[in-house]
TORKOL-325170 format. One record per residue: residue in three letters; z, x, y of N, C-alpha, C in turn. Coordinates in steps of 0.02 Angstrom, whole numbers, padded with zeros to 5 digits. Example, Ala and Ser with C-alpha at 12.3 -4.5 7.8 and 13.67 -1.06 7.14 Angstrom:
! TORKOL-325170
(atom 'ALA' (00390 00660 -00284) (00390 00615 -00225) (00390 00660 -00165));
(atom 'SER' (00354 00642 -00112) (00357 00684 -00053) (00394 00645 00002));
! end
This chain:
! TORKOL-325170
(atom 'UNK' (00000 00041 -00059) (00000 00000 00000) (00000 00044 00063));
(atom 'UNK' (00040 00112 00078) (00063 00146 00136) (-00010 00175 00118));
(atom 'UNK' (-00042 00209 00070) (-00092 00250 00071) (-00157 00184 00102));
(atom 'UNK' (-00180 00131 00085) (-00199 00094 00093) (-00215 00074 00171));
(atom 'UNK' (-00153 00084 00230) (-00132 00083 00276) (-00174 00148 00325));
(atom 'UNK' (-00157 00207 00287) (-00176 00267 00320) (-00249 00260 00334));
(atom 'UNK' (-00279 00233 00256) (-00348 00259 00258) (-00374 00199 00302));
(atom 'UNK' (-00377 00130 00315) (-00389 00087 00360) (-00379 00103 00426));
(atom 'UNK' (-00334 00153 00444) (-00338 00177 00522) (-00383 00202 00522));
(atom 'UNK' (-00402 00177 00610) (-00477 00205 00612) (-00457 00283 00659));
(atom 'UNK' (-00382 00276 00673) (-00384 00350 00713) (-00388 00397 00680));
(atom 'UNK' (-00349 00405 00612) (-00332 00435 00548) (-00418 00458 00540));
(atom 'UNK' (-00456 00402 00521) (-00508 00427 00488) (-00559 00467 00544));
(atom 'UNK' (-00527 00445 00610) (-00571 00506 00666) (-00569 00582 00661));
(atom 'UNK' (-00510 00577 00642) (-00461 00629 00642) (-00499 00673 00601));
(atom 'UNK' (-00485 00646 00532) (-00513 00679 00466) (-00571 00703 00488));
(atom 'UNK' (-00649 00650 00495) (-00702 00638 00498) (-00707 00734 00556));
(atom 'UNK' (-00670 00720 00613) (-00687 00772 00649) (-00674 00842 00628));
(atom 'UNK' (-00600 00827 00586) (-00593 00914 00537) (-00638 00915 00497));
(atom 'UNK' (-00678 00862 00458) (-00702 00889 00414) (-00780 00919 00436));
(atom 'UNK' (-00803 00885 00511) (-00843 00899 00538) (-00860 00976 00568));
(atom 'UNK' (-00773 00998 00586) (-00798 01069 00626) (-00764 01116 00553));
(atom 'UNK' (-00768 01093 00520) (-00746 01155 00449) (-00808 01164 00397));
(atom 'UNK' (-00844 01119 00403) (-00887 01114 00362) (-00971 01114 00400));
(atom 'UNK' (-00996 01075 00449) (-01054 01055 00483) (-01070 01105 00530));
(atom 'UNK' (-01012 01116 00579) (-01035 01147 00657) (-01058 01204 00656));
(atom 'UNK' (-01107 01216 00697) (-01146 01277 00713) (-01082 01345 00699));
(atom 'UNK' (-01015 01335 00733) (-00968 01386 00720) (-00920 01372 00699));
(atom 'UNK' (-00916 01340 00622) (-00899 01326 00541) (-00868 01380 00536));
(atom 'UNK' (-00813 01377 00500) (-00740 01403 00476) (-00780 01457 00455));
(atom 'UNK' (-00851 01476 00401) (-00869 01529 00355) (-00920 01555 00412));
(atom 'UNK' (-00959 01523 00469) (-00981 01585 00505) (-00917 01621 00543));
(atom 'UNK' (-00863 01596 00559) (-00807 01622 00603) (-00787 01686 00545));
(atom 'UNK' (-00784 01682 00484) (-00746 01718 00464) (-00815 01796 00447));
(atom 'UNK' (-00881 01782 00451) (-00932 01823 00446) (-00945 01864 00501));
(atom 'UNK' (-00923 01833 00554) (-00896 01860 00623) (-00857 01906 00639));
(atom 'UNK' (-00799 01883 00604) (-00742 01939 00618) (-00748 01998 00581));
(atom 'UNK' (-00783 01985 00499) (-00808 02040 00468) (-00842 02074 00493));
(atom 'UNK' (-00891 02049 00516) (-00944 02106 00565) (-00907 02144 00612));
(atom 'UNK' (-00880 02066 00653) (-00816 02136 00708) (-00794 02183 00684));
(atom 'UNK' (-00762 02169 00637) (-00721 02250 00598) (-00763 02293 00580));
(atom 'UNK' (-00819 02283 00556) (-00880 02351 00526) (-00879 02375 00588));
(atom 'UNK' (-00905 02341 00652) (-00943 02364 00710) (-00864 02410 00748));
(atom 'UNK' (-00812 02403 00739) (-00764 02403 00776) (-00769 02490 00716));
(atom 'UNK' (-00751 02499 00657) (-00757 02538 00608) (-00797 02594 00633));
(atom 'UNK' (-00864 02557 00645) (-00921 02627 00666) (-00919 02647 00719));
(atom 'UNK' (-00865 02597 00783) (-00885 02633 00846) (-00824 02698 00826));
(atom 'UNK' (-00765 02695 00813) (-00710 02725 00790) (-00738 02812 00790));
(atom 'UNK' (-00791 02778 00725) (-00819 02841 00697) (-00855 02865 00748));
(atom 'UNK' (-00902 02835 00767) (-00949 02887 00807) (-00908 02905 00885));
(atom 'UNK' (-00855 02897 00903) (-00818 02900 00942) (-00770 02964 00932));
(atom 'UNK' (-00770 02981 00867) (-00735 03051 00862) (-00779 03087 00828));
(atom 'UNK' (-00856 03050 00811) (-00905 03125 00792) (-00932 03159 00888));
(atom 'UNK' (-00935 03109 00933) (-00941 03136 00972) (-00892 03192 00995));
(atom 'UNK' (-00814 03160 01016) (-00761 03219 01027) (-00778 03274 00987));
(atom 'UNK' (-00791 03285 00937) (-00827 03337 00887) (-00879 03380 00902));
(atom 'UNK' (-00904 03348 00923) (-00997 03376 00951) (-00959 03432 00989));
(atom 'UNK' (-00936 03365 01031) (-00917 03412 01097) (-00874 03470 01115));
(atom 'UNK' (-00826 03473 01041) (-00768 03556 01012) (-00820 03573 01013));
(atom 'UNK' (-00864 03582 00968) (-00907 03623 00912) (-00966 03628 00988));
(atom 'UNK' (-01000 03597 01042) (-01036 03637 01087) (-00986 03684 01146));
(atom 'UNK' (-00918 03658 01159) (-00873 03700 01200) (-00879 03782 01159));
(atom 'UNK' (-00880 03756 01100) (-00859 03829 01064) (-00925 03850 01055));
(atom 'UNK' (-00982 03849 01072) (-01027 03860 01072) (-01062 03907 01122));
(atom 'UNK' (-01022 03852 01171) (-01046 03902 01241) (-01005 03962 01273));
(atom 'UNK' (-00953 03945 01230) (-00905 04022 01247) (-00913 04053 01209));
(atom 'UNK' (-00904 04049 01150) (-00915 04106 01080) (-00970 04142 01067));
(atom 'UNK' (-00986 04197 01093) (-01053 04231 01066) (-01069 04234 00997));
(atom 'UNK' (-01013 04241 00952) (-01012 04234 00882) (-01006 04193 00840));
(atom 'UNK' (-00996 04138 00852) (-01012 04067 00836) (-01069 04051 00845));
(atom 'UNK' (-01084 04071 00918) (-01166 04049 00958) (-01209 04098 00881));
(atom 'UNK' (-01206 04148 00876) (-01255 04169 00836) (-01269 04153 00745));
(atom 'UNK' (-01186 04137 00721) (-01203 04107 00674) (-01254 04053 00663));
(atom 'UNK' (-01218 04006 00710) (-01256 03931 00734) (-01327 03945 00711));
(atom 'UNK' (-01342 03986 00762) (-01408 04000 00758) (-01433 04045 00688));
(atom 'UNK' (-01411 04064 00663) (-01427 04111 00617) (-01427 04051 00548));
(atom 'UNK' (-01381 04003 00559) (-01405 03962 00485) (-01448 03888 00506));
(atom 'UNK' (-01431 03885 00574) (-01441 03808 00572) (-01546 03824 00580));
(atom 'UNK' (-01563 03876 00624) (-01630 03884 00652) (-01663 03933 00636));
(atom 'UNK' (-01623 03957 00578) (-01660 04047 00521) (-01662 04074 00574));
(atom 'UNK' (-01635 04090 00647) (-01671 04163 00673) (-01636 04200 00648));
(atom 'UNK' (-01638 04277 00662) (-01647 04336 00644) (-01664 04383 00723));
(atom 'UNK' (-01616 04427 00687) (-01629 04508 00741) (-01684 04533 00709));
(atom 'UNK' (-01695 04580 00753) (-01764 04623 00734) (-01744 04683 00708));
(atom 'UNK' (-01801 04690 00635) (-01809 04732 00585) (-01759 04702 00541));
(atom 'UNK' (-01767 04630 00547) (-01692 04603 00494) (-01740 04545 00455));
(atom 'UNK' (-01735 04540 00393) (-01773 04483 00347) (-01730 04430 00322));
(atom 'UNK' (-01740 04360 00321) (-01705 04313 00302) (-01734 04266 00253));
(atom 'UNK' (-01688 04273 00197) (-01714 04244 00122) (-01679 04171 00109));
(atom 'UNK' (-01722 04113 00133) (-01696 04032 00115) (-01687 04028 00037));
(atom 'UNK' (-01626 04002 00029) (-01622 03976 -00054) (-01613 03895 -00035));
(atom 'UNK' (-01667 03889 -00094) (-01654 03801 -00070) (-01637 03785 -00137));
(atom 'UNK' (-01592 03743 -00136) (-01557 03717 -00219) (-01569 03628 -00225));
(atom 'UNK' (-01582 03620 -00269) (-01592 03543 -00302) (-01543 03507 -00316));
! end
């Protein structure tokens, strides 16, 4: 009889009708909200990262521009040069 009561309200069934409307139907539905926040967190994840590969860059060029001996490694593996009368042998491995 009380259940009977509930469901005959017509405010009750607005009520419902409208949760079940924005959880299930609406353009921004409970499962795109939650695909959302996932993305937020990846995107929030990679700025993180590339936010301390930069601080990084930027040790590794400070020490670059002061260090003559760093400066020449650098160069000696990253761009094969070489001093003169000096030969440089690439091993490339699989």
């Amino acid at each position: 009889m009380f259940l009977i009561k509930i469901i005959r309200n017509k405010y009750i069934l607005t009520i419902i009708g409208l949760v079940v409307w924005l959880v299930f139907f609406d353009k921004n539905d409970v499962f795109t909200q939650y695909e959302l926040i996932q993305k937020c967190k990846k995107l929030e994840k990679d700025k993180n990262y590339y936010l301390a590969e930069i601080e990084n860059n930027k040790v590794n060029l400070n020490d670059l521009r002061t260090n003559k001996k760093s400066l020449e490694t650098f160069s000696r593996e990253q761009y094969l040069m070489k001093k003169e009368n000096e030969d440089v042998y690439v091993f490339v491995t699989k």
